[in-house]
N, C-alpha and C positions, 0 to 999 in steps of 0.2 A: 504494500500500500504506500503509495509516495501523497497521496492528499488526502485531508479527513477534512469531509465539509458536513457539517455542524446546523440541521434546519430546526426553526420551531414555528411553529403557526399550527393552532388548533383543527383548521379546515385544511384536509387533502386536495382542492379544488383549489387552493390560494395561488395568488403572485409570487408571494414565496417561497413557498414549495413546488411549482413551475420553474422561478429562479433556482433553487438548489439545483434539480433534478437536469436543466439545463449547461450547469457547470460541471454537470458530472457526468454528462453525455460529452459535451465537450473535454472534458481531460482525457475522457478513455478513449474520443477520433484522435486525440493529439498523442496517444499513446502510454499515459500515463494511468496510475490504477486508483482511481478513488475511491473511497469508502462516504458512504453518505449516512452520519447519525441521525434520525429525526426523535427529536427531545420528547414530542407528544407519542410516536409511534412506540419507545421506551419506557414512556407516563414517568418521566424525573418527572421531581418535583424540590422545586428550587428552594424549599423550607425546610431548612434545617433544626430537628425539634430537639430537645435535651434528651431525649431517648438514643436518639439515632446518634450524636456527640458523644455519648456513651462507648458503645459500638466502633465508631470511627478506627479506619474505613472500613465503610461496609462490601459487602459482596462485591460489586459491582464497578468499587474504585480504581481495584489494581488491572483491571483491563482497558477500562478508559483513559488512565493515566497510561499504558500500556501505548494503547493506540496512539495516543497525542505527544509522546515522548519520539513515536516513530514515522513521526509523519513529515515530509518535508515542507509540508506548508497547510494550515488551519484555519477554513472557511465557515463564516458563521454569517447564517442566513436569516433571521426574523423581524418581525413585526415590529411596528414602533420606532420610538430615538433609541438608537444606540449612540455608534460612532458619530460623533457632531453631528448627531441627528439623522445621522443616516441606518440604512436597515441589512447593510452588506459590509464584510471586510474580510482582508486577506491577511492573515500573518505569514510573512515568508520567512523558514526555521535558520536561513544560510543567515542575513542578515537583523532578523528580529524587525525587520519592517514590516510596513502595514500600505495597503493600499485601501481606499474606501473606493463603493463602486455604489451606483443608483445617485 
């Protein structure tokens, strides 16, 4: 896996996840192997409760830390402000840059 792009958006039918799914169609014509996480298809849930800190990390850490440790570049695709407001970005692992896209 050289990409790991990263969607969230609650509806399958979204811009968002048309944009993911679109970048990852394009890395695998350009030849490269992406992996596409989708946050809802997984059901994270971004609330960390004093049980689960408990625990830490749970099941599911050391493979996504796994995947993200081995990816040459980490694509996060959702809804709303992120990046100065925008809803796309690119971390590239070689230089720890970032490109915003949308």
């Amino acid at each position: 896996m050289d990409h790991v792009i990263v969607v969230a958006h609650p509806r399958r039918d979204s811009f968002t996840v048309a944009l993911a799914a679109a970048c990852a169609d394009e890395l695998e014509r350009l030849g490269h192997r992406p992996q596409l996480r989708d946050l809802y298809a997984l059901k994270f849930n971004p609330v960390l409760t004093a049980q689960e800190l408990g625990d830490f990390p749970g099941p599911g850490a050391h493979r996504s830390a796994r995947i993200a440790r081995t990816a040459r570049s980490l694509v996060t695709i959702r809804t709303g402000a992120g990046l100065e407001g925008r809803g796309a970005g690119v971390a590239n692992r070689r230089d720890h840059g970032g490109v915003l896209l949308g």
